[in-house]
N, C-alpha and C positions, 0 to 999 in steps of 0.2 A: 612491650605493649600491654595494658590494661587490658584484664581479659572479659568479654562478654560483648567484644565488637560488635555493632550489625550496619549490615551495608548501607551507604548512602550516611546515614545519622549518626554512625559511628558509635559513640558510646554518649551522644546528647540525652539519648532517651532515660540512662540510667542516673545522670548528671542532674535532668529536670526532674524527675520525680524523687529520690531522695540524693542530695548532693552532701548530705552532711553523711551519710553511710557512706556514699561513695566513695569521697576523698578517704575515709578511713581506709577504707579496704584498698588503698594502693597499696598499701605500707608493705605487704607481704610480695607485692609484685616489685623488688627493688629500690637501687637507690634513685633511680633516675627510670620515669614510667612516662610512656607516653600515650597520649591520651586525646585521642580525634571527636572535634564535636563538629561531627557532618564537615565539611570542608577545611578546618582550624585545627592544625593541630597542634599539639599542647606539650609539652614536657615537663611534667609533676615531679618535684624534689620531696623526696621522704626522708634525706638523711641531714642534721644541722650542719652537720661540716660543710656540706654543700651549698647550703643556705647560707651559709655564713661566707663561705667565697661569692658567691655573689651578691651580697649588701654590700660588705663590706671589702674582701680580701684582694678580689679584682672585678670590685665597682664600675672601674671606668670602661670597663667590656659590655657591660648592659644599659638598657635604657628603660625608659617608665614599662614601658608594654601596654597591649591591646587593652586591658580593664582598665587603666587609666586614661586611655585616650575616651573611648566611651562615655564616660564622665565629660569632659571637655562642654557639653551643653549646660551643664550645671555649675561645673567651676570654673569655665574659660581657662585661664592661664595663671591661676591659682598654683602654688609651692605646690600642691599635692598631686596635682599631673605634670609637672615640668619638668626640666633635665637639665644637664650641662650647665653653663656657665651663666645661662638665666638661672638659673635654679639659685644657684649659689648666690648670685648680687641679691635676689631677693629674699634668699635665708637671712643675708647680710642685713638688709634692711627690717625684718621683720625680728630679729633676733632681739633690740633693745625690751621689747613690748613682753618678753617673754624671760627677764632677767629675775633674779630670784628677789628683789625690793619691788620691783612692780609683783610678783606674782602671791605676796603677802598683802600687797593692797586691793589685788583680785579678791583674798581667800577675804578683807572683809566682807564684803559685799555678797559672796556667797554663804559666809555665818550666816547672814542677816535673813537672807533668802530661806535658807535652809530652818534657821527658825520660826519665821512667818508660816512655811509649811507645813512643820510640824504643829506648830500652834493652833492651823486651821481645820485639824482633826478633831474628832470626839467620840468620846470611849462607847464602844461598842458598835459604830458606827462604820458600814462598811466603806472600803476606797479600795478604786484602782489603784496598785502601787506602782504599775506600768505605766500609768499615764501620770502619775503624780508626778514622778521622777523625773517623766520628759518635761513635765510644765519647769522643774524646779531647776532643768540643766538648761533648759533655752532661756528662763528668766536670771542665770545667772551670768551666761555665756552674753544676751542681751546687753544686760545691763554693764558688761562690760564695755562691749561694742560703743555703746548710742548713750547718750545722755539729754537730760532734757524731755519733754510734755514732747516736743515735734516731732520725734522721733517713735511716738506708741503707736502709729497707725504699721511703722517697720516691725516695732515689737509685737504688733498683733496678728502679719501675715507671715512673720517666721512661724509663730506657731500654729498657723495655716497650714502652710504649705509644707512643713519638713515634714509630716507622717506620712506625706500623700506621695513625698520624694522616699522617705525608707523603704515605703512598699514596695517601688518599685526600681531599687538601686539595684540589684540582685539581680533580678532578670535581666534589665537592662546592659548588663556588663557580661553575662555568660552565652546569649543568643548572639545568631549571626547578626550582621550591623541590618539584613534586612529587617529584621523584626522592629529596628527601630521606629520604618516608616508604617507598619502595618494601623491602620486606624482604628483601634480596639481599644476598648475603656483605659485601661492600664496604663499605653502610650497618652493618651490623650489627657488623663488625668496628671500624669509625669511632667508632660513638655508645659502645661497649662502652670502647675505650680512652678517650675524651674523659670519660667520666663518672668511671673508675677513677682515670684522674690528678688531676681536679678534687676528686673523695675523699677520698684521701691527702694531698693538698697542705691541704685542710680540717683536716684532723687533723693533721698538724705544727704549722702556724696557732695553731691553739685549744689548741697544748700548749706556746704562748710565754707566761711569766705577764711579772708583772714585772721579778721577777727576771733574766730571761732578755733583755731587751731592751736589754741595754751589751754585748749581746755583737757580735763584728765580721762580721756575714754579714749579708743581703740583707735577711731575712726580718726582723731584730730593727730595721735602718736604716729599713724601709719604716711595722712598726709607729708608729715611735718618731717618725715627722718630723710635722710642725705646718704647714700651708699662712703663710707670714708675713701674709699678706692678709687670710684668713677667720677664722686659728686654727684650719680644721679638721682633723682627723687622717681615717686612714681607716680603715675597717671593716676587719673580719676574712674578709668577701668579698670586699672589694675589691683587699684585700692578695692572695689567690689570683688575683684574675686576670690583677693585673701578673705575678706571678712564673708565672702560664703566659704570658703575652706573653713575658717574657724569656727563660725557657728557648727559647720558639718561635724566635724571632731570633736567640740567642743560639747556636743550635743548625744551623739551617737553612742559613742563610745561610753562617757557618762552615765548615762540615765539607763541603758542595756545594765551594763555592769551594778550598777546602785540595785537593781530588781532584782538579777541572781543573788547580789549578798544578802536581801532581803528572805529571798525563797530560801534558800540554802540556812542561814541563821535559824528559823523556823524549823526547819527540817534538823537541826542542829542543836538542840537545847543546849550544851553542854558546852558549847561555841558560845553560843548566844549569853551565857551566864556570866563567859570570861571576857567578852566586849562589854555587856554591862557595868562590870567590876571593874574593868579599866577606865571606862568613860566616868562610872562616877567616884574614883579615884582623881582622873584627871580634870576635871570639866566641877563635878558637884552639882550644886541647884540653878547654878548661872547659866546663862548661856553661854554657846560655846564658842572661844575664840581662835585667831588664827594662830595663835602661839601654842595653843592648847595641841596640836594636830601634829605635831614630831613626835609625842610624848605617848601616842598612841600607838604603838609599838606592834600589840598583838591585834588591834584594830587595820592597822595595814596588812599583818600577815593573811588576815581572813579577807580582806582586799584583794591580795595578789593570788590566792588558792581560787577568788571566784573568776579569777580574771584567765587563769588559766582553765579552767573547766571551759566555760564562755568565752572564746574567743574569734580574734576577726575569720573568717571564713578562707577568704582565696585570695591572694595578691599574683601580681605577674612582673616578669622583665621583662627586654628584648635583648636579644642577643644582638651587637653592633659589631661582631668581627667571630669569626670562627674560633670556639672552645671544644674543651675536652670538659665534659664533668663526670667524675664516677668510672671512666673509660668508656663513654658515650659521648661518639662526635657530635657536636649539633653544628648547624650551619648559620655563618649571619643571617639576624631579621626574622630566627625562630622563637617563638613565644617558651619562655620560661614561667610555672607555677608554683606557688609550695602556700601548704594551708597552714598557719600557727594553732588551728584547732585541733587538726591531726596530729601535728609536732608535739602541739601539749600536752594530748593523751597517745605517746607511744609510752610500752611499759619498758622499752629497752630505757628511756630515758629517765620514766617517773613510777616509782615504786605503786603500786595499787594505782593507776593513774586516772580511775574515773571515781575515788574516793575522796570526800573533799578531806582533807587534812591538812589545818592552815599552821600545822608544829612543822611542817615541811619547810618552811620558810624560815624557822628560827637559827642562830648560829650559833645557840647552845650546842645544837649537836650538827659538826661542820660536814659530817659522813651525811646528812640525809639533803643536802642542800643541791638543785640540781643543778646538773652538767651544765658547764660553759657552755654556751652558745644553743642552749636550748630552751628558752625562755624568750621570745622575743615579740608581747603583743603590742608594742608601741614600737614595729620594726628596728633595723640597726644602721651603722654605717652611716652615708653622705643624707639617706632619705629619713632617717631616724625622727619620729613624730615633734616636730617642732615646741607643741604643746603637752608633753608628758607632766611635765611635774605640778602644772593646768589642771591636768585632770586628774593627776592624787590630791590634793588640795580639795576641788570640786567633792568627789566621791568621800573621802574622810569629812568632811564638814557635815554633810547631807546625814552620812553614818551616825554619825555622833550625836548630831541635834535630834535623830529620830530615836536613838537608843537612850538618850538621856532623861527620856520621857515617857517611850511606849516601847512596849512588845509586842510585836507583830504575827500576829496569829493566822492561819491559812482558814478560810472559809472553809466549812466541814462540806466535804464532797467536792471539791474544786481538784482537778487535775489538771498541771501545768504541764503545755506541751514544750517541747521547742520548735520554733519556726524560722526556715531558711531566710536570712536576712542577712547585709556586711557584715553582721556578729548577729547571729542567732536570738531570736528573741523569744521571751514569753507570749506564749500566744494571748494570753491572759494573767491577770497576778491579782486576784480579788482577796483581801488581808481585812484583820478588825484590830483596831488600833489598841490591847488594852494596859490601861495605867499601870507604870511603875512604882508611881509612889502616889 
């Protein structure tokens, strides 16, 4: 048991006001903690072996769990909340869209984006680089999706509605289900965007006829695929709720991460000197293209170091038949947790583990590289992030186009908090763009 219980609330009270300490602080209490929020209670994994038997090792004994079903109003029956053997036809189906020749004609489109962005700066001039990064992951993640002039009224309510759904994806997945109903700004402003996006994305959908389905975006590939197994295709709902999965991922994860490499780079001169000098080794006066982004070597390492400092917060299983984990019985239908951001800063796994050091990653030296199965922010196993290599692509092009031009400087007096969210975010990221060359 997680210690600091109190009655009735359990350990919610410690969980809502700071959740990113909390989760750390189980680590000392075992490998398997458990952990009651007022009526729910929880069973938190601190150790990767454990975590790794259930993604992966004996997979078929768990199911999505309580934070995913949660979600269900915003992603319906989207791959990211699903299970079994749906799960699987529609990995089946969605897997073409996510092949490594499409996912090079993705990274055009995000060059292009990523340059326009950069380009739309000017030296000395201050920018959100929080908010830039979201404008530049949803307008590439978009412009995957939807193609065509009809379509910009969709592209204009996703970037509506997804900050108003970040803010409140977090709460929404760790309170009891009553809070859902509770009518308070938060719910209201939640349920209000999740329904608007789910709307419009309807109506794009249901304006694809036939004609429309050769063409080369997301939306026409998802119609158009055939399960090779069943022969089945999928619905015109169903179709909506992958493409809010993928904007969600596509989105989130992206543009959180692009700010930390941002902040941390900054904070980092001496990082930030040697992504320069790779980029314009690689890249030069041009802009940058998608073949340019393998070659980027130590540009990914400072990649996966911010990715690990900053990562997703709290996922869940369900247990679907009685286990042993750690020599701890849990019973079916009991909620299984384990946070990758506590995983990623234990020191038993990662040497100085709240220092950023992106030479961690290198396999010059194979002694400093971390433990099997203890790195895992694109999860593992059967539920393994459909779009990983999506969003190294995404994150490296964005990197690249903004370093091959500017240096991003932190407003003098500006402190960056971090703020509880699916991946912890900047509470703010105010930067001045100035010239490289």
């Amino acid at each position: 048991m997680a210690p600091g219980r109190l009655p009735v609330l359990g350990h919610a009270l410690q969980l809502w006001r700071g959740p990113i300490a909390f989760l750390e602080s189980l680590r000392p209490a075992g490998a398997v903690v458990r952990v009651d929020l007022g009526g729910w209670p929880l069973h938190v994994l601190t150790d990767p072996d454990l975590i790794h038997t259930v993604l992966v090792g004996e997979a078929q004994d768990y199911g999505r769990g309580r934070i995913f079903e949660k979600l269900r109003p915003l992603f319906g029956n989207g791959i990211a909340t699903t299970d079994g053997a749906f799960h699987r036809k529609q990995r089946r189906l969605m897997q073409p869209a996510f092949q490594r020749n499409r996912i090079s004609r993705y990274a055009e489109l995000m060059c292009r984006e990523a340059d326009a962005m950069a380009s739309s700066w000017s030296a000395g001039t201050e920018v959100r680089v929080d908010r830039e990064m979201r404008r530049f992951a949803l307008s590439a993640v978009a412009g995957m999706i939807f193609s065509g002039d009809v379509d910009q009224p969709a592209v204009r309510e996703v970037h509506r509605s997804f900050p108003i759904i970040l803010e409140g994806m977090l709460v929404r997945t760790v309170m009891p289900k009553a809070f859902d109903r509770l009518p308070i700004p938060l719910n209201r402003r939640f349920d209000g965007a999740a329904t608007r996006l789910r709307a419009i994305i309807d109506e794009v959908v249901a304006e694809y006829g036939p004609e429309d389905r050769g063409q080369d975006d997301l939306i026409s590939l998802l119609l158009s695929s055939t399960d090779a197994e069943t022969g089945e295709t999928m619905s015109a709902e169903q179709v909506r709720d992958e493409l809010i999965t993928i904007l969600f991922g596509g989105t989130e994860t992206a543009s959180t991460t692009l700010s930390w490499i941002f902040h941390e780079l900054a904070r980092h001169p001496d990082v930030e000197k040697r992504v320069h000098a790779e980029v314009d080794a690689v890249v030069g006066d041009r802009p940058v293209r998608p073949d340019d982004l393998a070659a980027l070597t130590y540009t990914r390492s400072v990649f996966e170091e911010s990715l690990r400092l900053h990562s997703p917060l709290l996922f869940t299983r369900r247990t679907l038949t009685p286990v042993t984990l750690g020599g701890v019985a849990i019973p079916a239908g009991a909620e299984i947790a384990y946070s990758p951001y506590a995983l990623h800063r234990d020191p038993a796994l990662f040497r100085d583990p709240t220092t950023f050091d992106a030479d961690r990653w290198s396999d010059a030296d194979p002694s400093r590289l971390p433990r099997l199965n203890s790195f895992i922010p694109f999860g593992a196993g059967q539920h393994k992030c459909i779009g990983d290599a999506f969003a190294v692509a995404e994150i490296l092009s964005a990197v690249a186009s903004v370093a091959s031009r500017w240096r991003l400087a932190p407003v003098p007096g500006s402190v960056v908090k971090e703020v509880p969210a699916g991946i912890p975010l900047p509470d703010a990221l105010p930067m001045v763009p100035v010239p490289r060359r």
